[in-house]
PyMOL Python script that loads the backbone (N, CA, C, O; Angstrom):
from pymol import cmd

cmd.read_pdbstr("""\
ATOM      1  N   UNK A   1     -23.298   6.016  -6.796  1.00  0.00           N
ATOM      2  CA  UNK A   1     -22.000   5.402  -7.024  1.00  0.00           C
ATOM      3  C   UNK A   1     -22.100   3.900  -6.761  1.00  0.00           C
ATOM      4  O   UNK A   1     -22.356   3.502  -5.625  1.00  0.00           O
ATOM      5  N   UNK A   2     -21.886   2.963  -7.886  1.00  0.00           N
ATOM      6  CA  UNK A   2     -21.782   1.790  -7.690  1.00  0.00           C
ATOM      7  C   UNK A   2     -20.828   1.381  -7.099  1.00  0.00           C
ATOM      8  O   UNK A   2     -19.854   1.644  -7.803  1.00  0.00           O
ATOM      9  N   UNK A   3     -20.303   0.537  -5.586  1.00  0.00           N
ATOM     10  CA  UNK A   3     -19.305  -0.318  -5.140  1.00  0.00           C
ATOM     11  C   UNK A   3     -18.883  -1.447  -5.711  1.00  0.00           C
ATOM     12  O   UNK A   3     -19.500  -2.503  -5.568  1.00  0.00           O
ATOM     13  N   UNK A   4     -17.953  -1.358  -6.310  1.00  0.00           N
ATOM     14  CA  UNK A   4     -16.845  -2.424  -6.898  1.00  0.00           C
ATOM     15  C   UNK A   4     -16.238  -3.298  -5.958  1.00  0.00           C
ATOM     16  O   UNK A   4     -15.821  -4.328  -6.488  1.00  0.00           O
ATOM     17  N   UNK A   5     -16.001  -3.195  -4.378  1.00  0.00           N
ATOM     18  CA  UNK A   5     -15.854  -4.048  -3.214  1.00  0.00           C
ATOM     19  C   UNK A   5     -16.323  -4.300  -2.994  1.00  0.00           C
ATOM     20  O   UNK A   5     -16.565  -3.618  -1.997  1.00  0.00           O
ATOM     21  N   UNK A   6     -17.437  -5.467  -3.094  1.00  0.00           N
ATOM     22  CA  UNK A   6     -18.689  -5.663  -1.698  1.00  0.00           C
ATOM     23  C   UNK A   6     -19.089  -4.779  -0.469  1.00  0.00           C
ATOM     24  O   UNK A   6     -19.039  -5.023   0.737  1.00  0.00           O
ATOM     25  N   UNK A   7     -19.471  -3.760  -1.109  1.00  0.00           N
ATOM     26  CA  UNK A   7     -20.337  -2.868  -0.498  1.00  0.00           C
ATOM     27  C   UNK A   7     -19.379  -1.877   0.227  1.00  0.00           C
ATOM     28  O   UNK A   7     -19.851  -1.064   1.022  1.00  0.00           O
ATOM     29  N   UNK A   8     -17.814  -1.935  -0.074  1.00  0.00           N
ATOM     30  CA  UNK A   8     -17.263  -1.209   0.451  1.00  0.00           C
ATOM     31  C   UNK A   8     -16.077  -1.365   1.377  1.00  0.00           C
ATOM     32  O   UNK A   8     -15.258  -0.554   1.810  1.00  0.00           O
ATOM     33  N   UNK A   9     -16.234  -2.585   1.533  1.00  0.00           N
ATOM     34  CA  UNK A   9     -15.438  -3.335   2.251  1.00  0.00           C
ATOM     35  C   UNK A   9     -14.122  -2.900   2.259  1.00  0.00           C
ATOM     36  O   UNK A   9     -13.590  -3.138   3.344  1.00  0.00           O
ATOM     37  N   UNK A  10     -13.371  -2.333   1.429  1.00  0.00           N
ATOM     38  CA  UNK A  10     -12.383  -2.011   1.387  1.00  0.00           C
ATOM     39  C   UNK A  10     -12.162  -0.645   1.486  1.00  0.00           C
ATOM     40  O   UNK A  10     -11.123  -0.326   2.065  1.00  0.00           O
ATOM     41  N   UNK A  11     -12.857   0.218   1.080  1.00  0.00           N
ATOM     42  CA  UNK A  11     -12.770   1.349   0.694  1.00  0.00           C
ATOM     43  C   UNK A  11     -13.543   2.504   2.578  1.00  0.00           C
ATOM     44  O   UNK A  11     -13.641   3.687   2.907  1.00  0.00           O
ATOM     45  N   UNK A  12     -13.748   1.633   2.972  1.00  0.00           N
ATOM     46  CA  UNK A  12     -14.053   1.944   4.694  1.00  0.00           C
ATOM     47  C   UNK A  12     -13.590   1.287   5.536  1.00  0.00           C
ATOM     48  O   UNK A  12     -14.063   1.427   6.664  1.00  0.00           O
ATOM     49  N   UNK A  13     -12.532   0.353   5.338  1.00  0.00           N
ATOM     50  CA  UNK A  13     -12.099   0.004   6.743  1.00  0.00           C
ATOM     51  C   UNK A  13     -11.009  -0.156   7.388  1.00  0.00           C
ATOM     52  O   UNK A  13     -10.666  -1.012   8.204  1.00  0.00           O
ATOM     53  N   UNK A  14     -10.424   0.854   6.903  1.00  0.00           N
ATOM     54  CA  UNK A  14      -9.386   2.230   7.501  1.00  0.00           C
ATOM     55  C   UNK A  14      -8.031   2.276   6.643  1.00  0.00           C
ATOM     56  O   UNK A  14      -7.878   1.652   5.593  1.00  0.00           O
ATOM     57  N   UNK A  15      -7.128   3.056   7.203  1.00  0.00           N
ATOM     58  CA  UNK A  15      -6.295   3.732   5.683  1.00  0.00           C
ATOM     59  C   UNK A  15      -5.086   2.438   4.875  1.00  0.00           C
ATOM     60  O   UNK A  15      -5.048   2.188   3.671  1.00  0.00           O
ATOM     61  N   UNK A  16      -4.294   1.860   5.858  1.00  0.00           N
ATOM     62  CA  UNK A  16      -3.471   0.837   5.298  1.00  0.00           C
ATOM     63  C   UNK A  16      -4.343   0.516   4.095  1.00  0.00           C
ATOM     64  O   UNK A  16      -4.096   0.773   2.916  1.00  0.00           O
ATOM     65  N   UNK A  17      -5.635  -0.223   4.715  1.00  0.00           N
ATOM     66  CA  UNK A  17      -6.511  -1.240   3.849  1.00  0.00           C
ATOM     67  C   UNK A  17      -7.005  -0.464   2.357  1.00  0.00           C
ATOM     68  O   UNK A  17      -7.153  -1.083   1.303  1.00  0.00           O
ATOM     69  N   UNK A  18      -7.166   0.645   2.482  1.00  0.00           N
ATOM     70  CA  UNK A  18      -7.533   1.404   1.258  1.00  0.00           C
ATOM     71  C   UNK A  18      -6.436   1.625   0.522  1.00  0.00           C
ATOM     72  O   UNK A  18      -6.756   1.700  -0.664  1.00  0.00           O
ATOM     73  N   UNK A  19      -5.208   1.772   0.702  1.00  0.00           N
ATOM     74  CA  UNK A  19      -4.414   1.788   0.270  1.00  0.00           C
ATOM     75  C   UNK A  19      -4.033   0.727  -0.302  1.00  0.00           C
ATOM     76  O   UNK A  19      -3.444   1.150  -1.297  1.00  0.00           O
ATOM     77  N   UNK A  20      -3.983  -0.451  -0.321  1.00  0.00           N
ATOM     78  CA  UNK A  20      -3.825  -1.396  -0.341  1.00  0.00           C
ATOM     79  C   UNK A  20      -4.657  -1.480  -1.423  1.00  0.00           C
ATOM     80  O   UNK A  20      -4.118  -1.735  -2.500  1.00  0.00           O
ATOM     81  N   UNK A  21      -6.067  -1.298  -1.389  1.00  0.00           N
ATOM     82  CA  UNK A  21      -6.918  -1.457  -2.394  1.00  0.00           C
ATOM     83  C   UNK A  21      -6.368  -0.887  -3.218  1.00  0.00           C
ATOM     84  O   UNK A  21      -5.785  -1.520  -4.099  1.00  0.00           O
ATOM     85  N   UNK A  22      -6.374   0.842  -3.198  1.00  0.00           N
ATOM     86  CA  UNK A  22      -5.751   1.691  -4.658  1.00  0.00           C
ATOM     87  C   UNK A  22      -4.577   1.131  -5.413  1.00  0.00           C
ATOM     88  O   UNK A  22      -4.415   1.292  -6.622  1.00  0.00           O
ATOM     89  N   UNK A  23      -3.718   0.420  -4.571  1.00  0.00           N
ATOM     90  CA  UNK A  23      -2.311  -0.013  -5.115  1.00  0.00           C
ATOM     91  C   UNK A  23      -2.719  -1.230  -6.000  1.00  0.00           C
ATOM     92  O   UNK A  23      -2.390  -1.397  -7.175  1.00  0.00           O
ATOM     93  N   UNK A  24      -3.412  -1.965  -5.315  1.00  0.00           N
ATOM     94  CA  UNK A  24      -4.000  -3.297  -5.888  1.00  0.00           C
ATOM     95  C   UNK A  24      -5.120  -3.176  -7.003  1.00  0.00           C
ATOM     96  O   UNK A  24      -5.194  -3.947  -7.959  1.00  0.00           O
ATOM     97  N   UNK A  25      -5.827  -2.308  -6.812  1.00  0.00           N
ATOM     98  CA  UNK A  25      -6.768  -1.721  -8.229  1.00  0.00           C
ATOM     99  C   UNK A  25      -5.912  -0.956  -9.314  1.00  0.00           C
ATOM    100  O   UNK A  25      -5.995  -0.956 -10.542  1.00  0.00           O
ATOM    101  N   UNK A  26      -4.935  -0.208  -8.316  1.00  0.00           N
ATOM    102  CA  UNK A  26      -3.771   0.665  -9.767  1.00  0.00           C
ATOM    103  C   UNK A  26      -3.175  -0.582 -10.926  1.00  0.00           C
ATOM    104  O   UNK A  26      -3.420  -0.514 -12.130  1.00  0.00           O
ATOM    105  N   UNK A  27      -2.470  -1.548 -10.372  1.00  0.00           N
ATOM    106  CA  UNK A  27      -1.850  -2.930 -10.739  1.00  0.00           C
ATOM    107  C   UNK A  27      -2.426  -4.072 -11.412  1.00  0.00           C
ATOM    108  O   UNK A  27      -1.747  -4.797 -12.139  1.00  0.00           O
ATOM    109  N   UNK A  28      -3.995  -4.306 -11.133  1.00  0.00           N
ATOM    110  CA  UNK A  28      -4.711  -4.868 -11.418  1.00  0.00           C
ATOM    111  C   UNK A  28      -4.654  -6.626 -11.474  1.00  0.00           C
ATOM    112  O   UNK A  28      -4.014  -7.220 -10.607  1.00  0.00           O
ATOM    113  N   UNK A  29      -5.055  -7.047 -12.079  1.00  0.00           N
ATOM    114  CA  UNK A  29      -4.525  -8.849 -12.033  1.00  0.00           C
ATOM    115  C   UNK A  29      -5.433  -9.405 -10.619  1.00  0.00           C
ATOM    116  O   UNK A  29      -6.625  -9.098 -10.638  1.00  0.00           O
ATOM    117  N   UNK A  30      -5.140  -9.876  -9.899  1.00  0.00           N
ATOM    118  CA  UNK A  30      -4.888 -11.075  -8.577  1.00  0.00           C
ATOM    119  C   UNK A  30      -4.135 -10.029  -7.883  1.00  0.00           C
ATOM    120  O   UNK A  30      -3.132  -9.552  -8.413  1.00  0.00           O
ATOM    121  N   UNK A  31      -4.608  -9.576  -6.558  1.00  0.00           N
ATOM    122  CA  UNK A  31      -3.829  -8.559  -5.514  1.00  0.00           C
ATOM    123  C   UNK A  31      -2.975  -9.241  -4.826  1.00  0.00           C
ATOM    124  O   UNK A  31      -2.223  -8.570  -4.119  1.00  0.00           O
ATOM    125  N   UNK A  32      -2.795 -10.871  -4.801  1.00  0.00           N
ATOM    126  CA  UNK A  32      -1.593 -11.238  -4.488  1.00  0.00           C
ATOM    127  C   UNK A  32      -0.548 -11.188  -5.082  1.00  0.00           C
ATOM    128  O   UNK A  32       0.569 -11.252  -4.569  1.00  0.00           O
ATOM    129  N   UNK A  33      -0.881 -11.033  -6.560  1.00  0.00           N
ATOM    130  CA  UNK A  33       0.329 -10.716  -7.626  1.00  0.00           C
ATOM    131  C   UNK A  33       1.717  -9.738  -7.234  1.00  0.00           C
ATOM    132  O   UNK A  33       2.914  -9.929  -7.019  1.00  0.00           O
ATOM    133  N   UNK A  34       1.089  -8.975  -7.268  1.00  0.00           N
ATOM    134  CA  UNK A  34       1.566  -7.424  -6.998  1.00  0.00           C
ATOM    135  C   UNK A  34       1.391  -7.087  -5.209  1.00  0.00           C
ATOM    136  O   UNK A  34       2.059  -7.390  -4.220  1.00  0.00           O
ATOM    137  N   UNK A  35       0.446  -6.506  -5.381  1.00  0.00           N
ATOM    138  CA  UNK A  35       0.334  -5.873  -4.035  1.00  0.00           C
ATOM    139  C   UNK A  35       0.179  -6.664  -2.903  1.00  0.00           C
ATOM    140  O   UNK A  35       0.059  -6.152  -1.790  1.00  0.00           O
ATOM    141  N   UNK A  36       0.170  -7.898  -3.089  1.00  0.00           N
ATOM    142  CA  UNK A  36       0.242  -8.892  -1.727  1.00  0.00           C
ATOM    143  C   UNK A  36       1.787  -8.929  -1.450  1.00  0.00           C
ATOM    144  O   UNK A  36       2.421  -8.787  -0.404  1.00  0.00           O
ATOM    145  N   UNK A  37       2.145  -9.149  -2.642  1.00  0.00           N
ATOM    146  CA  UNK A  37       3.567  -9.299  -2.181  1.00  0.00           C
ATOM    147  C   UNK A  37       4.022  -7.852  -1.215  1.00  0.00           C
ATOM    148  O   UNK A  37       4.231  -7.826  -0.002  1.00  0.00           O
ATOM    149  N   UNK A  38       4.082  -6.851  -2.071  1.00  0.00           N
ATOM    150  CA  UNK A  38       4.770  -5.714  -1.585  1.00  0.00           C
ATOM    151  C   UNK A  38       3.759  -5.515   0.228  1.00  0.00           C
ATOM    152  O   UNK A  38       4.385  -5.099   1.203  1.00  0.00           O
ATOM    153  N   UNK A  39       2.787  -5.753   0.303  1.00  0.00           N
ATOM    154  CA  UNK A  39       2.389  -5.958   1.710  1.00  0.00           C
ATOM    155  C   UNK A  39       3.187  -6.743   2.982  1.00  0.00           C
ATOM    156  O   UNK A  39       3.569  -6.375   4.093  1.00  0.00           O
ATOM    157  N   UNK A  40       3.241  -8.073   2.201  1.00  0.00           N
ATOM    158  CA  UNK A  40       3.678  -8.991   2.887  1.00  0.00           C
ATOM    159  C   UNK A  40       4.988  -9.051   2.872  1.00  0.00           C
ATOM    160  O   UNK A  40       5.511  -9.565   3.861  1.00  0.00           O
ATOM    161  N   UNK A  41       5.719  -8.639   1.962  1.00  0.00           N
ATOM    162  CA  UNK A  41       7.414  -8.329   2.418  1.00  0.00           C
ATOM    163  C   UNK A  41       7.540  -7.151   3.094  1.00  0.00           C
ATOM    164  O   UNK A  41       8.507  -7.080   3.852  1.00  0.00           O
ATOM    165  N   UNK A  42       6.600  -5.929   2.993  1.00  0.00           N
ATOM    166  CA  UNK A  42       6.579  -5.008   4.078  1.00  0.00           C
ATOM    167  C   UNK A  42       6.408  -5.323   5.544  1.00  0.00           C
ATOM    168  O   UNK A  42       7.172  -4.836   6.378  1.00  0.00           O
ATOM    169  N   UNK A  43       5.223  -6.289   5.934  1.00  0.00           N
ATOM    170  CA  UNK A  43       5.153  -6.992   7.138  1.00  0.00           C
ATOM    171  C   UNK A  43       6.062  -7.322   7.654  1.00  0.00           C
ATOM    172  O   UNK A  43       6.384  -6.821   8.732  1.00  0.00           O
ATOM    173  N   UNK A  44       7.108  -8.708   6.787  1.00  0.00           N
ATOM    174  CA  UNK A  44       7.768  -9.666   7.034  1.00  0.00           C
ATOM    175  C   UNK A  44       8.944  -8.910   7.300  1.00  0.00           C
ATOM    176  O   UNK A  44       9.608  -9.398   8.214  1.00  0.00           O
ATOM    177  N   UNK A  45       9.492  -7.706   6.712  1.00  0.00           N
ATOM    178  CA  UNK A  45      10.463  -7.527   6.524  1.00  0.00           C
ATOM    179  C   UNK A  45      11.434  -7.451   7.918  1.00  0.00           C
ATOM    180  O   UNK A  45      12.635  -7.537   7.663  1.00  0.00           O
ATOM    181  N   UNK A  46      11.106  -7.309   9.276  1.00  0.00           N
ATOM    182  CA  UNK A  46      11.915  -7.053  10.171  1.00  0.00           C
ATOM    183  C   UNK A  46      11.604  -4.897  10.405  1.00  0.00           C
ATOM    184  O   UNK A  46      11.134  -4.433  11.444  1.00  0.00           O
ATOM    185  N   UNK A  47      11.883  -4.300   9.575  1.00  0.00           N
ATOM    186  CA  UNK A  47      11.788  -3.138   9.579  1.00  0.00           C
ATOM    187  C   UNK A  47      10.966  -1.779  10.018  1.00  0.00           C
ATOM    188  O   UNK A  47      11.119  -0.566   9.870  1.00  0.00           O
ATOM    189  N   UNK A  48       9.920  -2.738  10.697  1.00  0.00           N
ATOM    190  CA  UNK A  48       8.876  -2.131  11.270  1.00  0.00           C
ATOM    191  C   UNK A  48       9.137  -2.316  12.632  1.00  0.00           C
ATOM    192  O   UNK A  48       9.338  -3.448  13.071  1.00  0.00           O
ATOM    193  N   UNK A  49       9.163  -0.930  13.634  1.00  0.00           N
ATOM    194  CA  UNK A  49       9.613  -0.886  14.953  1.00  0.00           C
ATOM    195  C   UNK A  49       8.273  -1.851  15.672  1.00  0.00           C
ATOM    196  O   UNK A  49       7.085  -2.086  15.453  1.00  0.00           O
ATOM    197  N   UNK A  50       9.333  -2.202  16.642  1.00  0.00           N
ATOM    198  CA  UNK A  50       8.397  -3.756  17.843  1.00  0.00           C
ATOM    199  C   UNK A  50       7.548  -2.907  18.199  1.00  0.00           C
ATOM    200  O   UNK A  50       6.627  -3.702  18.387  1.00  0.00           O
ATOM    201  N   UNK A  51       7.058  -1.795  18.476  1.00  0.00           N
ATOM    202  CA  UNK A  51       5.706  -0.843  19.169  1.00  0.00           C
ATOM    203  C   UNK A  51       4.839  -0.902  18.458  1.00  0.00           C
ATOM    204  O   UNK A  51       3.675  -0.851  18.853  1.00  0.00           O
ATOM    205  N   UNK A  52       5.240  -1.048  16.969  1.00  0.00           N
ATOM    206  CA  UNK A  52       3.777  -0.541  16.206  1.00  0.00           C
ATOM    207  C   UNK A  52       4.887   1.114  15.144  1.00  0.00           C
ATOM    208  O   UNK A  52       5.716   1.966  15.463  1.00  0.00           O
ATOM    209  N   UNK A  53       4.229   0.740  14.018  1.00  0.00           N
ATOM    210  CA  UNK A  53       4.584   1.760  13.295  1.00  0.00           C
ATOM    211  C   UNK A  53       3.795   3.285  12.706  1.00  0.00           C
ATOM    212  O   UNK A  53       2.565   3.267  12.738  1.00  0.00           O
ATOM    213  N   UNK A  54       4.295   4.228  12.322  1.00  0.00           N
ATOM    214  CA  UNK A  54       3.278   5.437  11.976  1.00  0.00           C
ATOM    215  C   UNK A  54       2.886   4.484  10.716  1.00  0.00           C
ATOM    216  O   UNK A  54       3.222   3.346  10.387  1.00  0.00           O
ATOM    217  N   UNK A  55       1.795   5.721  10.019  1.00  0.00           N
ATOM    218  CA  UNK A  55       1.768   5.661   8.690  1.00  0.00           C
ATOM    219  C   UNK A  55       2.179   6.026   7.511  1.00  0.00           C
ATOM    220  O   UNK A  55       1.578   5.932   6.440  1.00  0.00           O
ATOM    221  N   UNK A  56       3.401   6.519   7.766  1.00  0.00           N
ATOM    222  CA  UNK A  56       4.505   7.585   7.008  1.00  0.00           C
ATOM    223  C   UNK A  56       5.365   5.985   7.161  1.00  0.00           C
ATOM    224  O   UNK A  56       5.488   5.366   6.104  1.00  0.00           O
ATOM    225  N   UNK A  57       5.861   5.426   8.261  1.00  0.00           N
ATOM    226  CA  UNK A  57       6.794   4.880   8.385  1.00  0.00           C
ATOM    227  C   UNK A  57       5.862   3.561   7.520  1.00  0.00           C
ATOM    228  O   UNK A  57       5.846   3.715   6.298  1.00  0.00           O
ATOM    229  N   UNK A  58       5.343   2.704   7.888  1.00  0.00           N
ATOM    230  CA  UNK A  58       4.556   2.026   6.946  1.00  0.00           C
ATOM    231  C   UNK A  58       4.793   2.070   5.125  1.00  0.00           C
ATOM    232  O   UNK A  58       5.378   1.357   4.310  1.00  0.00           O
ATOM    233  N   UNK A  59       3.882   3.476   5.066  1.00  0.00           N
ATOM    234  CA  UNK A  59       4.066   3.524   3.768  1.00  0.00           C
ATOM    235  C   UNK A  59       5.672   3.294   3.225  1.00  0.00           C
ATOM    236  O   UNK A  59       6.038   2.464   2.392  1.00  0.00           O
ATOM    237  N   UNK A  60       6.541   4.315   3.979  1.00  0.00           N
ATOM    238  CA  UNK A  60       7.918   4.619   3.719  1.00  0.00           C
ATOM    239  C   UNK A  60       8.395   2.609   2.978  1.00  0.00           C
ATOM    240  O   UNK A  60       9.043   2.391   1.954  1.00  0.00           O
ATOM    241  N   UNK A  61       7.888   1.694   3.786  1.00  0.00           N
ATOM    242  CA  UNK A  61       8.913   0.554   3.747  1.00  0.00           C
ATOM    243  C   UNK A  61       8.260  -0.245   2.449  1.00  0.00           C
ATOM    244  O   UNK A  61       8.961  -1.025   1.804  1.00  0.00           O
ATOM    245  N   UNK A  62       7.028  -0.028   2.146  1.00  0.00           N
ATOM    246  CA  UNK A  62       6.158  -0.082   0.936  1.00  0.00           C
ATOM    247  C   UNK A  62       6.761   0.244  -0.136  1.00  0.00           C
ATOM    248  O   UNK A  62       7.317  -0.480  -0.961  1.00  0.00           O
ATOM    249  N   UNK A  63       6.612   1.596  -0.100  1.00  0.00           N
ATOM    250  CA  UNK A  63       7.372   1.716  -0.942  1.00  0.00           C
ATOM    251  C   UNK A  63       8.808   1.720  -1.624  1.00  0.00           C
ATOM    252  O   UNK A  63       9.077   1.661  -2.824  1.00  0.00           O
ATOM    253  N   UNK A  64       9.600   1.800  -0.596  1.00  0.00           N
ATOM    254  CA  UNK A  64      10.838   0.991  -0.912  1.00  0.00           C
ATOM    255  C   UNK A  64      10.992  -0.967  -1.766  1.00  0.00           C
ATOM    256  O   UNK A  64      11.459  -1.398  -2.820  1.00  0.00           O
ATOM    257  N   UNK A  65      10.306  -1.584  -0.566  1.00  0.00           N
ATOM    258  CA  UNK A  65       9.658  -3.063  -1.123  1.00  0.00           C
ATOM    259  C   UNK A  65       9.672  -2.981  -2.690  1.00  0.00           C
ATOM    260  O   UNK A  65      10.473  -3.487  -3.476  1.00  0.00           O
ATOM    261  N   UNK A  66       8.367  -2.062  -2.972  1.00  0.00           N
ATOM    262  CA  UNK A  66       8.209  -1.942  -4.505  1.00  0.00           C
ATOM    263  C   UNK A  66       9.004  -1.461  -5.326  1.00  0.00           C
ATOM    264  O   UNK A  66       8.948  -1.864  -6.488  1.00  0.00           O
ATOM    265  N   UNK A  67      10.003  -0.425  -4.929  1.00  0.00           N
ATOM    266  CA  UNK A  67      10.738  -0.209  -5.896  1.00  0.00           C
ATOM    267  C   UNK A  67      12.148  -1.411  -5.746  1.00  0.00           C
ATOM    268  O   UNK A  67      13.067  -1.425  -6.565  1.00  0.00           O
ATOM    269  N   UNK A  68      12.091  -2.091  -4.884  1.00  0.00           N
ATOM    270  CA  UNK A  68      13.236  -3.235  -4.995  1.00  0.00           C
ATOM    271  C   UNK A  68      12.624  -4.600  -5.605  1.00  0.00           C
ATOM    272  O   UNK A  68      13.440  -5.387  -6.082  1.00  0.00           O
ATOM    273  N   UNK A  69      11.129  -4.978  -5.632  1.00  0.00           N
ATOM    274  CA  UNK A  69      10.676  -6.107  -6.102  1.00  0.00           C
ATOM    275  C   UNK A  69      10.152  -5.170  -7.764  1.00  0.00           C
ATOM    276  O   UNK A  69      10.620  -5.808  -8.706  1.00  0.00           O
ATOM    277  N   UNK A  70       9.665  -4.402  -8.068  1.00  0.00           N
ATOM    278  CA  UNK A  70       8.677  -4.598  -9.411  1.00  0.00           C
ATOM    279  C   UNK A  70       9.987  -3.041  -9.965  1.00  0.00           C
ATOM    280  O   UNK A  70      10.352  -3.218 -11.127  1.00  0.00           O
ATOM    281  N   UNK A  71      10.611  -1.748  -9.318  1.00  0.00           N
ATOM    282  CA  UNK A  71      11.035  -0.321 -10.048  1.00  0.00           C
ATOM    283  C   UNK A  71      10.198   0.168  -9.376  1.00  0.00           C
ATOM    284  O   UNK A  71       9.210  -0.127  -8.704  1.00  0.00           O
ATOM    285  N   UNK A  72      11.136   1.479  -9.870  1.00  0.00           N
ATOM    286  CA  UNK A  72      11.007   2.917  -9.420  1.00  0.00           C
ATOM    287  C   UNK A  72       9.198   3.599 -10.111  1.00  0.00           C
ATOM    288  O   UNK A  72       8.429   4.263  -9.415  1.00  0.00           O
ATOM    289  N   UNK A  73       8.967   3.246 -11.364  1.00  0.00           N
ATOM    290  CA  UNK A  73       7.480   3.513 -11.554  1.00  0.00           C
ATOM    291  C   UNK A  73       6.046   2.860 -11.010  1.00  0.00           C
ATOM    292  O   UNK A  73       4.894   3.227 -11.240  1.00  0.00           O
ATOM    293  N   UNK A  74       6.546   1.756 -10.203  1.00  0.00           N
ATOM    294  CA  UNK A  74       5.612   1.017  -9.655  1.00  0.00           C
ATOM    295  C   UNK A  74       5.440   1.615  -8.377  1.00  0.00           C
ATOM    296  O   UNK A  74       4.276   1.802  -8.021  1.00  0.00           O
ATOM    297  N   UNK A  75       6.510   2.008  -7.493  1.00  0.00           N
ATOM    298  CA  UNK A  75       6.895   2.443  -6.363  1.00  0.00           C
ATOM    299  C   UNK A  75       6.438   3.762  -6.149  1.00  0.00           C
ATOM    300  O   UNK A  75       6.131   4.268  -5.069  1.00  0.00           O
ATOM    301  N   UNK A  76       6.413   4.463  -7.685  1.00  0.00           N
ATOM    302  CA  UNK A  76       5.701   5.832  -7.767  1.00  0.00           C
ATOM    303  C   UNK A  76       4.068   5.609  -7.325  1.00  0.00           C
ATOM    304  O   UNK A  76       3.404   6.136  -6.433  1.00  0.00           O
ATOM    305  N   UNK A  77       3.709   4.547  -8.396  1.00  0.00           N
ATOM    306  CA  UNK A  77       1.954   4.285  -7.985  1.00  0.00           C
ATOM    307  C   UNK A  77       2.151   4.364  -6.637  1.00  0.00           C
ATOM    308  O   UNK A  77       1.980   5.488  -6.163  1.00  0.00           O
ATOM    309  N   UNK A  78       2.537   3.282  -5.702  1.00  0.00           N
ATOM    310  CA  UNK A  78       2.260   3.029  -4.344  1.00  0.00           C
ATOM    311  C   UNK A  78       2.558   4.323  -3.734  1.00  0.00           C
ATOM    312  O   UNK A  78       1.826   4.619  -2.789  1.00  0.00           O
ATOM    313  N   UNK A  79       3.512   5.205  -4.074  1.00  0.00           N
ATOM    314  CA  UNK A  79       3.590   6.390  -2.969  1.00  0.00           C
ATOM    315  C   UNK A  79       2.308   6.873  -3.509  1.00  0.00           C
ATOM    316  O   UNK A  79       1.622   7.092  -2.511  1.00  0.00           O
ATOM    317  N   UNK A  80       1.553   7.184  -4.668  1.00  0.00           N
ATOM    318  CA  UNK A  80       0.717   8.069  -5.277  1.00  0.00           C
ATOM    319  C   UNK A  80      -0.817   7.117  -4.223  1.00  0.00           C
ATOM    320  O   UNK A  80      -1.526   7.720  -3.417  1.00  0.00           O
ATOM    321  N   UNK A  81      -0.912   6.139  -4.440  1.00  0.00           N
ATOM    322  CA  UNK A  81      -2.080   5.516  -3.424  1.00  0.00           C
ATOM    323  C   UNK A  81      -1.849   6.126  -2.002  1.00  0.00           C
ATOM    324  O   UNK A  81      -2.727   6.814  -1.481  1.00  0.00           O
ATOM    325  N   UNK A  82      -0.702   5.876  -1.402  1.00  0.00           N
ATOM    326  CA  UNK A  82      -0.502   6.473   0.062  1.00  0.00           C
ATOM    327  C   UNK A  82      -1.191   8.090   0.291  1.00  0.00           C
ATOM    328  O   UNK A  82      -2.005   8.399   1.162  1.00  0.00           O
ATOM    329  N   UNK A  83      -0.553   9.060  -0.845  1.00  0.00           N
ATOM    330  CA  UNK A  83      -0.618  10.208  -0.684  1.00  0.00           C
ATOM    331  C   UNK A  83      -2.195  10.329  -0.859  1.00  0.00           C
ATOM    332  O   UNK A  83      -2.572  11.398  -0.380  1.00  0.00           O
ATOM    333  N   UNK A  84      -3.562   9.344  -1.558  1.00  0.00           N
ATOM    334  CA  UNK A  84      -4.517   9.589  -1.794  1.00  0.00           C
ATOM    335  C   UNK A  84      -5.393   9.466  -0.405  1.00  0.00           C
ATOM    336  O   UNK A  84      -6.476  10.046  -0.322  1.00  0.00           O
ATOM    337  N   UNK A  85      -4.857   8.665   0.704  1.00  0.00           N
ATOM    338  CA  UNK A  85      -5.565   8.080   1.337  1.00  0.00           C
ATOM    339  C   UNK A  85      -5.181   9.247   2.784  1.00  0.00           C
ATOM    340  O   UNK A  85      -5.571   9.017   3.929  1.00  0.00           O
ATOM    341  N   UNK A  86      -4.442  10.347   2.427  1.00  0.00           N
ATOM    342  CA  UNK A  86      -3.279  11.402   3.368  1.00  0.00           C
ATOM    343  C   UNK A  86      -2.280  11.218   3.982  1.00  0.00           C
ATOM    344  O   UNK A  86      -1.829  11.941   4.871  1.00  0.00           O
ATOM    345  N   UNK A  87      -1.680   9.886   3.424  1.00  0.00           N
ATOM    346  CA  UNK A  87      -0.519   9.580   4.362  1.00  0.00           C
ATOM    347  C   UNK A  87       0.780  10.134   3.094  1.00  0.00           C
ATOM    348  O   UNK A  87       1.250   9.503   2.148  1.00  0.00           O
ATOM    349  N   UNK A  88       1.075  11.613   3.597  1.00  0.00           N
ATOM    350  CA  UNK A  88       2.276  12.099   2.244  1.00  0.00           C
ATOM    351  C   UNK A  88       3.241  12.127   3.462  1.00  0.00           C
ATOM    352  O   UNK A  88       2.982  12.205   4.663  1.00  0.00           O
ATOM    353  N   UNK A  89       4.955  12.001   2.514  1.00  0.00           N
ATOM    354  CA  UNK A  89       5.750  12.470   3.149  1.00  0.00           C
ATOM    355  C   UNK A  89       6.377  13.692   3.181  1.00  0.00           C
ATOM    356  O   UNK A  89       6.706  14.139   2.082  1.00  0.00           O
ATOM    357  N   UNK A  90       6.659  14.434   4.282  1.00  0.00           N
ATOM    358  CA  UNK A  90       7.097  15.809   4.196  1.00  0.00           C
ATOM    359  C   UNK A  90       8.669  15.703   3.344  1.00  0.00           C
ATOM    360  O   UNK A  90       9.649  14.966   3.448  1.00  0.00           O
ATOM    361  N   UNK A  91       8.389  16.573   2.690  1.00  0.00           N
ATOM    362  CA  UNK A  91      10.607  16.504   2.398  1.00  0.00           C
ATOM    363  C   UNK A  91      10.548  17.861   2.015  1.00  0.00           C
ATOM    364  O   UNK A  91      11.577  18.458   1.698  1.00  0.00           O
TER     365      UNK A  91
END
""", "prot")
cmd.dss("prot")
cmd.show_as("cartoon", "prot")
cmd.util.cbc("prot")
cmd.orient("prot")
């Protein structure tokens, strides 16, 4: 298997970050385009508890982000990256 990250870099160094990749490889372009943003308004947003957040709760604000900056089919990719990496939500 050829690595498309520099050797992997992304794809091993732990789940946010892979996720991040899949969302940003799903989208394609410049990963600040797309998926920087929806990162970084996830960060910024205030909405992440002062302790530190799960990875359900994480994803959860992600994907909201995306479906308020790009729709509801973009927001689908990003839950569909989350769920690849095992972070699904129960409902």
């Amino acid at each position: 298997m050829v690595q498309r990250d520099g050797g992997g870099v992304h794809i091993f160094s732990g789940i946010p970050n892979r996720a991040f990749y899949l969302v940003a490889t799903h989208f394609g372009g410049y990963s600040w385009e797309k998926a920087g943003r929806i990162w970084w308004r996830a960060l910024s947003s205030r909405r992440l508890p002062p302790r530190g957040a799960t990875f359900v709760q994480f994803a959860d604000i992600t994907v909201d982000v995306t479906n308020r900056l790009f729709g509801r089919d973009d927001a689908k990719a990003v839950r569909e990256a989350w769920g690849k990496v095992g972070v699904e939500r129960d409902i």
